[in-house]
C-alpha positions as CSV (number, residue, x, y, z in Angstrom):
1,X,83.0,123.8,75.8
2,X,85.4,121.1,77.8
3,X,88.5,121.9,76.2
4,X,90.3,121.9,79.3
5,X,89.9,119.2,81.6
6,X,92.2,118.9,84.8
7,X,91.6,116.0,87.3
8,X,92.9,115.6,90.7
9,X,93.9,112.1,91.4
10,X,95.6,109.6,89.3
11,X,93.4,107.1,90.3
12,X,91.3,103.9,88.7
13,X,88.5,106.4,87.9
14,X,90.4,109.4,86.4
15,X,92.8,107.6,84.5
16,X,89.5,105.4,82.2
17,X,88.0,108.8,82.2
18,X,91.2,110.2,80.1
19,X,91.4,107.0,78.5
20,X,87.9,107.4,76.7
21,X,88.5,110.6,75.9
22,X,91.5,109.9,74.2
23,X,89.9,107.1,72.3
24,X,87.2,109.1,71.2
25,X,89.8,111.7,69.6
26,X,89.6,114.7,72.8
27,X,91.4,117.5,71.4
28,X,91.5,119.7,74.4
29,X,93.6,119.4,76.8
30,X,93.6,116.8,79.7
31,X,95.8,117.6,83.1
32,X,96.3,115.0,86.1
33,X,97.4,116.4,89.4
34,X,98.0,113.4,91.9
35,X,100.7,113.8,95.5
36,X,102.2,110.2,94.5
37,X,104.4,109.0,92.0
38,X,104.4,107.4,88.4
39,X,104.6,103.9,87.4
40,X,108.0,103.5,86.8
41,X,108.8,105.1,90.2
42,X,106.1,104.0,92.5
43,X,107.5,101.3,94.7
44,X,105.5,98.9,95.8
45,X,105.5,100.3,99.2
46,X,103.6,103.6,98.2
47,X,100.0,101.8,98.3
48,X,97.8,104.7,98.6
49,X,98.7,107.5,96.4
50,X,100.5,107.4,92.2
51,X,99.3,106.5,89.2
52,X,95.8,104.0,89.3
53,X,95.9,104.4,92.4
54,X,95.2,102.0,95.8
55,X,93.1,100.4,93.6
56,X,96.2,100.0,90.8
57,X,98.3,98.6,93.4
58,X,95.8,96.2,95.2
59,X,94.9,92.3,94.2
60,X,93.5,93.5,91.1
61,X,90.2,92.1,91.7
62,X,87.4,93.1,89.1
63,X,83.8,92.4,90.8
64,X,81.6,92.3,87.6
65,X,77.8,93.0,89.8
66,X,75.9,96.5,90.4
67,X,75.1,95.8,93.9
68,X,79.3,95.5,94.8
69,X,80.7,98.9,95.5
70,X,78.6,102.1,95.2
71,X,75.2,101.2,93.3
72,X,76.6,102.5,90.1
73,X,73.3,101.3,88.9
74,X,71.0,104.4,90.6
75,X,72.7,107.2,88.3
76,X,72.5,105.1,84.6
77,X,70.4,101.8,85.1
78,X,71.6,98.5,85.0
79,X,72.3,97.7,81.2
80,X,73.9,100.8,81.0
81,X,76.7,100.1,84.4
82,X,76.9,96.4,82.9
83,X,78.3,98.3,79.7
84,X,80.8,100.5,81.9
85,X,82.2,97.5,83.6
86,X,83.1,95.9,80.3
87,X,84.6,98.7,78.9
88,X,86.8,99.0,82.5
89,X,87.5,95.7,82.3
90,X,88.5,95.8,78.5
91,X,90.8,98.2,79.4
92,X,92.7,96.5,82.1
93,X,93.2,93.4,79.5
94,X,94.5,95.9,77.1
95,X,97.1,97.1,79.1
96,X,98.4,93.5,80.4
97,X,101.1,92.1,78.9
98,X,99.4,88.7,79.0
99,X,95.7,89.2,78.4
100,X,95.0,86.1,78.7
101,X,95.9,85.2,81.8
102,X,92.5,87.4,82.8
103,X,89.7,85.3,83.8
104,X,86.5,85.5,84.9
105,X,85.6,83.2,87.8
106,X,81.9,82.3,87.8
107,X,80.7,81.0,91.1
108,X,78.2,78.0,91.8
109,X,75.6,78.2,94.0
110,X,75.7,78.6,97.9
111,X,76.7,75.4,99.8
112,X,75.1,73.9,102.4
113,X,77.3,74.2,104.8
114,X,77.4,77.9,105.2
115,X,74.2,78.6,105.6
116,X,73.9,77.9,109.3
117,X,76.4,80.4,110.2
118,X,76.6,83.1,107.2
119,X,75.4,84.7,104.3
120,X,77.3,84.2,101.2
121,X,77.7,86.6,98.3
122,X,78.8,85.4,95.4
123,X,79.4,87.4,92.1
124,X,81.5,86.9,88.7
125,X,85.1,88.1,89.4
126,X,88.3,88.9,87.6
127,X,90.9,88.6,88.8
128,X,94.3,90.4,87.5
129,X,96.7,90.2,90.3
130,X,99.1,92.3,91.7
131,X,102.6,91.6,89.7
132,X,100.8,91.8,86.8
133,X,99.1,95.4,87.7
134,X,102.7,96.8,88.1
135,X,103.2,96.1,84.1
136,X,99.6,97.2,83.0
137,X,100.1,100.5,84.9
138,X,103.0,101.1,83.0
139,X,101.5,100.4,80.0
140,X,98.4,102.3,80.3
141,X,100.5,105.0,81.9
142,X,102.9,105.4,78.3
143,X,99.4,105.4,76.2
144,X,98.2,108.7,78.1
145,X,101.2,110.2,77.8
146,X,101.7,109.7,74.0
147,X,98.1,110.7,74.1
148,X,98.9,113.9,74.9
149,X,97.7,113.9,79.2
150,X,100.4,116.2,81.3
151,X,100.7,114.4,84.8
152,X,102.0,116.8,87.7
153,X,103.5,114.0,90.2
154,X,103.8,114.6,94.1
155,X,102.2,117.8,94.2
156,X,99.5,118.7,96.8
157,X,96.3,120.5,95.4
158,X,95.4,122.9,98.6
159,X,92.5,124.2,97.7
160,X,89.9,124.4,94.3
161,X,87.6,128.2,93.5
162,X,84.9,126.7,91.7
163,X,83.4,130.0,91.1
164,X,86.7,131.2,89.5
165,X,87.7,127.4,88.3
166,X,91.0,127.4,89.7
167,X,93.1,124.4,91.1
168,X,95.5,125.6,93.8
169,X,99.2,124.3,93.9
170,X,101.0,125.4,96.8
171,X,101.1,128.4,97.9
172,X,101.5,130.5,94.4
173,X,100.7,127.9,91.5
174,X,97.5,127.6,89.5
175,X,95.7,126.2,87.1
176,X,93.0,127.2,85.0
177,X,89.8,124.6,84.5
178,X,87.0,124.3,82.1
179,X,86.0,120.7,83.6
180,X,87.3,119.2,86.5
181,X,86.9,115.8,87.6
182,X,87.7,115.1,91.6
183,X,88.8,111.5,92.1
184,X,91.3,111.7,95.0
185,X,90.9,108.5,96.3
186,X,90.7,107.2,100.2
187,X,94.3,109.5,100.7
188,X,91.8,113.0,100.1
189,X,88.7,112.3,102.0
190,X,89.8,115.2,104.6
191,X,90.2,117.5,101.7
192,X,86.2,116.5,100.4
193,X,84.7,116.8,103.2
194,X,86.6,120.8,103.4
195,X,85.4,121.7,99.7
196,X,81.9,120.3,101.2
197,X,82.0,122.1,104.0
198,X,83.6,125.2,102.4
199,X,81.2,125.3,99.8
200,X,78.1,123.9,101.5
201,X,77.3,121.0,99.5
202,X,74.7,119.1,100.5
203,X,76.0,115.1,101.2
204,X,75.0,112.7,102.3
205,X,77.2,110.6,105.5
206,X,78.5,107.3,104.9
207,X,79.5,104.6,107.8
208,X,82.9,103.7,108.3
209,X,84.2,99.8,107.9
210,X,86.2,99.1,110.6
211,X,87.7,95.8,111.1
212,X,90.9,93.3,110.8
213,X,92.6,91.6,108.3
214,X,92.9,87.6,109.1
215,X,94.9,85.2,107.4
216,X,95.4,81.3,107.6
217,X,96.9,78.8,105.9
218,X,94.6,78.2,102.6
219,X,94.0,74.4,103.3
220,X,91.1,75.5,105.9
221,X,89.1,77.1,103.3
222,X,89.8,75.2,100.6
223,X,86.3,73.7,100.1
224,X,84.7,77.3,100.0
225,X,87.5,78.8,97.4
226,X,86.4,76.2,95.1
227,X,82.8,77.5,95.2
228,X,84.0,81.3,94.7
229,X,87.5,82.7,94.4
230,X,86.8,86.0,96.3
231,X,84.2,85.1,98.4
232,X,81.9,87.3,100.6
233,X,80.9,86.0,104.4
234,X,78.4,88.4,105.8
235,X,76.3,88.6,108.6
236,X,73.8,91.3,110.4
237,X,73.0,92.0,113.9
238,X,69.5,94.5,113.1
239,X,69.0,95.0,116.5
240,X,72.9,96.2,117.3
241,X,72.6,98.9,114.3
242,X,75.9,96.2,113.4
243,X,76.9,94.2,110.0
244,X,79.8,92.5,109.2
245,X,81.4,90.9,106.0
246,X,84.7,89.5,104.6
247,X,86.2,91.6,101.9
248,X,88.9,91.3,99.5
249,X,89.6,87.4,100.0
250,X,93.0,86.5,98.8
251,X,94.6,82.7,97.8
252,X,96.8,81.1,96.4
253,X,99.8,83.7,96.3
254,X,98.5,86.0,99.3
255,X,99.9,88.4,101.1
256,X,99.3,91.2,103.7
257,X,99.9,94.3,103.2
258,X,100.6,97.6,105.4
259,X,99.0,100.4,103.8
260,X,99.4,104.3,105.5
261,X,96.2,106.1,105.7
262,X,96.8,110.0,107.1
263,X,99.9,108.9,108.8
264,X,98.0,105.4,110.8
265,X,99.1,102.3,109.9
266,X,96.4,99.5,108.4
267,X,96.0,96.6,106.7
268,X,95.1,95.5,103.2
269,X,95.9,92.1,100.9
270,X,97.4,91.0,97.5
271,X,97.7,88.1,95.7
272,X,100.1,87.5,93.1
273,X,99.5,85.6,89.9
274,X,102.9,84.3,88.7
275,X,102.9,80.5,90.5
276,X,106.6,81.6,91.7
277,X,105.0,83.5,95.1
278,X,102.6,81.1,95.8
279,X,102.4,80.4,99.3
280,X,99.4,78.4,100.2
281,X,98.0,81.3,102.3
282,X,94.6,83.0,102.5
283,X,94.0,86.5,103.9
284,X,90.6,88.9,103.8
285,X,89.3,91.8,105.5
286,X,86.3,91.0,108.4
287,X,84.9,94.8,108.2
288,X,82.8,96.0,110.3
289,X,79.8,98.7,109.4
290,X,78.4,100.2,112.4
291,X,75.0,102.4,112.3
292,X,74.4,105.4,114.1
293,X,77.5,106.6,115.1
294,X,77.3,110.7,114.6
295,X,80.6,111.2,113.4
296,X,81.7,107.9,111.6
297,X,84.7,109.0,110.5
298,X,86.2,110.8,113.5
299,X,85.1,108.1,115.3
300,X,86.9,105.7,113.3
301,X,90.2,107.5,113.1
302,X,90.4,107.7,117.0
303,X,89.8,104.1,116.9
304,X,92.6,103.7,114.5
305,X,95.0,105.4,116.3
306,X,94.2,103.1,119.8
307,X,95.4,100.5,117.7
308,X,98.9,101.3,117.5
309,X,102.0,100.5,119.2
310,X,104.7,103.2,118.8
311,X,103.1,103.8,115.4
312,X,102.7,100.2,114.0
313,X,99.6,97.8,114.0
314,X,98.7,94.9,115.9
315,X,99.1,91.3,115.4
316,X,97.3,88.5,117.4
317,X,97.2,84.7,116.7
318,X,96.9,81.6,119.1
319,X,99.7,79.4,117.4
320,X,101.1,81.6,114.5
321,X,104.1,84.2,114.3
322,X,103.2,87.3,111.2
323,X,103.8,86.1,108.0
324,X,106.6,87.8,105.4
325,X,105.5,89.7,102.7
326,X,106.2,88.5,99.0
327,X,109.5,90.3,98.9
328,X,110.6,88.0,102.4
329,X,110.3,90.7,104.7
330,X,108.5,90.3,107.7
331,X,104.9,92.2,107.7
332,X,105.4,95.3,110.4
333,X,103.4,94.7,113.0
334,X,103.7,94.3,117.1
335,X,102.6,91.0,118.0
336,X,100.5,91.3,121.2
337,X,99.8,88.1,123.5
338,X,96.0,88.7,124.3
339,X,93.4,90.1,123.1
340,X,92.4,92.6,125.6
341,X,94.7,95.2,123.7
342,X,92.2,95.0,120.6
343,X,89.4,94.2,122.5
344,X,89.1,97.6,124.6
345,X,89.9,100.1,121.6
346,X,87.6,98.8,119.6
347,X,84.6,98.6,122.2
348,X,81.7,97.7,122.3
349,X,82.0,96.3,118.8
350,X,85.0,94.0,118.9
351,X,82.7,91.2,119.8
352,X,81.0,90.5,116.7
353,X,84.3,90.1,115.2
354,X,85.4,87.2,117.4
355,X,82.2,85.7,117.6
356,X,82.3,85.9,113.3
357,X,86.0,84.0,113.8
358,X,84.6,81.6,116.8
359,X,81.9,80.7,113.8
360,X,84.6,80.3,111.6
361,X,86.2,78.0,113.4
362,X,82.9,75.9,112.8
363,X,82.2,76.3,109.3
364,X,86.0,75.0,108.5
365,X,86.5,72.7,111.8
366,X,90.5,72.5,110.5
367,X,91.3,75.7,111.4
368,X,91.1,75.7,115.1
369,X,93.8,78.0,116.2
370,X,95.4,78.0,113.2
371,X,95.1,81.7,112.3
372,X,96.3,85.0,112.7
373,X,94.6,88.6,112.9
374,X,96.3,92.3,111.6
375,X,94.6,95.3,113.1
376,X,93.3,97.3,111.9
377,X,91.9,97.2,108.8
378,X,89.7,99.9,107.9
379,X,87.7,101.9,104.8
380,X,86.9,105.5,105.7
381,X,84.1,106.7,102.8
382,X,83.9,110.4,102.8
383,X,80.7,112.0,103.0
384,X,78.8,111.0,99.2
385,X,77.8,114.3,97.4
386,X,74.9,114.8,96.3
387,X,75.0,115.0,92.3
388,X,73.7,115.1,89.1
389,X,73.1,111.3,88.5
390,X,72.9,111.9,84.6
391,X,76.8,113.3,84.6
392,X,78.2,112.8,88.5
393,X,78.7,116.7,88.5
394,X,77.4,119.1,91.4
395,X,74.3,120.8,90.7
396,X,75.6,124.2,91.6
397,X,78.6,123.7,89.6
398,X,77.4,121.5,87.0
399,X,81.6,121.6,85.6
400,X,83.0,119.4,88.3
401,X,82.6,115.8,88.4
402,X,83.2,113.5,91.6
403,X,84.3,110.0,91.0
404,X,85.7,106.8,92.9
405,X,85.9,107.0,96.7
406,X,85.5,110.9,96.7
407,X,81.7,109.6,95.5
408,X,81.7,106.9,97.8
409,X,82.7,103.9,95.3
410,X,84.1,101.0,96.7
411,X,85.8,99.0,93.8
412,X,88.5,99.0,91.1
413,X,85.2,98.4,88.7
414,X,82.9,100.8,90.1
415,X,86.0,103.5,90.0
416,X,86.8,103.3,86.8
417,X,83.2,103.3,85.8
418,X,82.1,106.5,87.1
419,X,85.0,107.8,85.2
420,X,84.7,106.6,81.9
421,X,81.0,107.7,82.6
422,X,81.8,111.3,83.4
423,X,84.5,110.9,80.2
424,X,80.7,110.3,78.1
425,X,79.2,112.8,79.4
426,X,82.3,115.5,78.6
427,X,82.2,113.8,75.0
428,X,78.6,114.3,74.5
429,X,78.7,118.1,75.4
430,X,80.8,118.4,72.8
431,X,79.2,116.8,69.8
């Protein structure tokens, strides 16, 4: 019987797992262990790690598609991950003080004038916002907690006994499991891939996206955001093992942001609903997925760590100075005068990134050398577990559960998905 569940990681996916179970009337005991902070004390600085997680303190874009994000799809069918997403989705508008103001943006069919140059992908998408995020996770945060969920805050779990069902705090601390749920997000893909490796679990190795994060005035791609609000460039070079896409497009009220992954600096974007911060800008990831490297994610943090000066990331533009983040400051980054800097830490594959801007520069003829690129920008996925698809649970210890990125998801949606459909599962043992 599950009458103790304890989940590492605050994140998307662990916190719509505890909120089902609450909602369904749980009367065990549900404890989340997570090394950031709560809402109320988060500040906006701490991207990676606190309550919802990256994904809670992103753009607060909702892709509503199975083929976005991790394939939810392969462990319950497609009716069944359509279902998922709504209930994720329902949640997020729960918590938002202005429900509304959550749309779904539909987009029309491909134009004409991409397809010379790039793929398109275009999917539903909702789209939340960062300000508003801020007040949902609050929100949601105060229902857990009068729902009876104990949060331990900036505390480290260093290691998990499956065979005895202990969680390790510290040095002395533990804590006693019936079910555990491992959602710890991009911050603890070192400590997945040691439980793996302690533990010999068979997984399977993901790619790394590796890549920069551009930004322009919004004017230039004007035409396209009218098609698709988030919209998806892609293209593939078969015979270079090498494929390419834009990710996470922000407008409107956009803004880059520097996010710390183990101790490197990186990249990200926001976009801001309230008209107050709009700026006219447009940023997005161009990530790059490479093939056949034989240690992707090694490989990608020595990469990482070329592409810092003194600690801080790069900046390069023809014509443009970094922009300021929505609170006026400057975004940190060392502004370099050529490319060569970027160019040689990233061979042999920075290439295909300039030659996707150089086609850029075609597809939206106003933008010329009107643009600027932060670097880097990258997405390490730990090595994907293999598991139970009826539950997410390892088959030799069909107790634990992996969700979010520590099961390879990629996505606010496809996060909290998994988790409300572990949370199912945990609920149906018990009836």
């Amino acid at each position: 019987m599950s009458k103790n569940v304890v989940m590492v990681g605050a994140g998307v996916a662990n916190v719509n797992a505890a909120t089902k179970l609450i909602d369904n009337g749980f009367d065990g005991k549900i404890t989340i262990i997570d090394m950031g902070k709560n809402p109320y004390d988060r500040k906006y600085s701490e991207v990676m790690e606190g309550f919802l997680g990256a994904g809670g303190w992103s753009d607060g874009k909702l892709t509503y598609h199975t083929s976005i994000g991790g394939q939810l799809s392969k462990y319950c069918g497609e009716e069944k991950a359509m279902e998922l997403f709504d209930q994720v989705i329902d949640n997020f508008k729960r918590f938002h003080p202005k429900p509304e103001e959550v749309q779904c943006s539909n987009p029309i069919a491909e134009p004409d004038f991409i397809k010379p140059y790039f793929g398109l992908r275009l999917f539903p998408v909702w789209h939340v916002g960062t300000d508003y995020l801020h007040e949902i996770g609050k929100n949601w945060y105060d229902f857990l907690v009068e729902g009876g969920v104990e949060f331990i805050w900036e505390t480290k779990v260093t290691n998990i006994d499956f065979e005895n069902q202990l969680v390790s705090l510290g040095v002395t601390d533990e804590i006693k499991y019936d079910t555990l749920i491992f959602g710890v997000g991009k911050s603890g893909i070192d400590f997945g891939k040691q439980l793996a490796e302690q533990y010999n679990l068979p997984t399977e190795p993901k790619p790394v996206q590796i890549g920069v994060r551009f930004e322009a005035p919004q004017k230039h791609f004007q035409k396209l955001i009218d098609v698709s609000y988030d919209f998806k460039l892609y293209r593939k070079y078969e015979d270079k093992g090498v494929s390419l896409r834009s990710f996470c497009t922000n407008n409107n009220a956009a803004y880059v942001a520097v996010e710390e992954t183990y101790g490197d600096h990186s990249y990200n974007g926001h976009a801001k609903k309230d008209e107050a911060f709009r700026n006219n800008m447009t940023n997005f990831g161009i990530l790059m997925e490479v093939q056949g490297i034989s240690k992707p994610f090694e490989w990608a943090r020595d990469v990482v760590k070329k592409l810092q000066i003194d600690g801080t990331g790069l900046y390069y533009s023809p014509t443009r100075k970094p922009s300021t983040t929505s609170e006026g400051e400057n975004v940190s980054a060392i502004q370099v005068d050529r490319l060569h800097e970027i160019s040689k830490a990233m061979q042999p594959y920075f290439p295909y990134v300039y030659d996707f801007i150089n086609d850029m520069k075609k597809v939206f003829p106003t933008l010329k050398d009107d643009w600027g690129i932060y670097v880097p920008e990258v997405k390490y996925l730990s090595p994907e577990p293999l598991v139970d698809y009826t539950n997410l649970a390892l088959t030799k210890y069909p107790n634990v559960h992996f969700v979010g990125d520590a099961l390879s998801a990629r996505g606010i949606t496809v996060s909290g998905a998994q988790g409300t459909y572990v949370a199912e599962s945990i609920l149906g043992e018990l009836n």
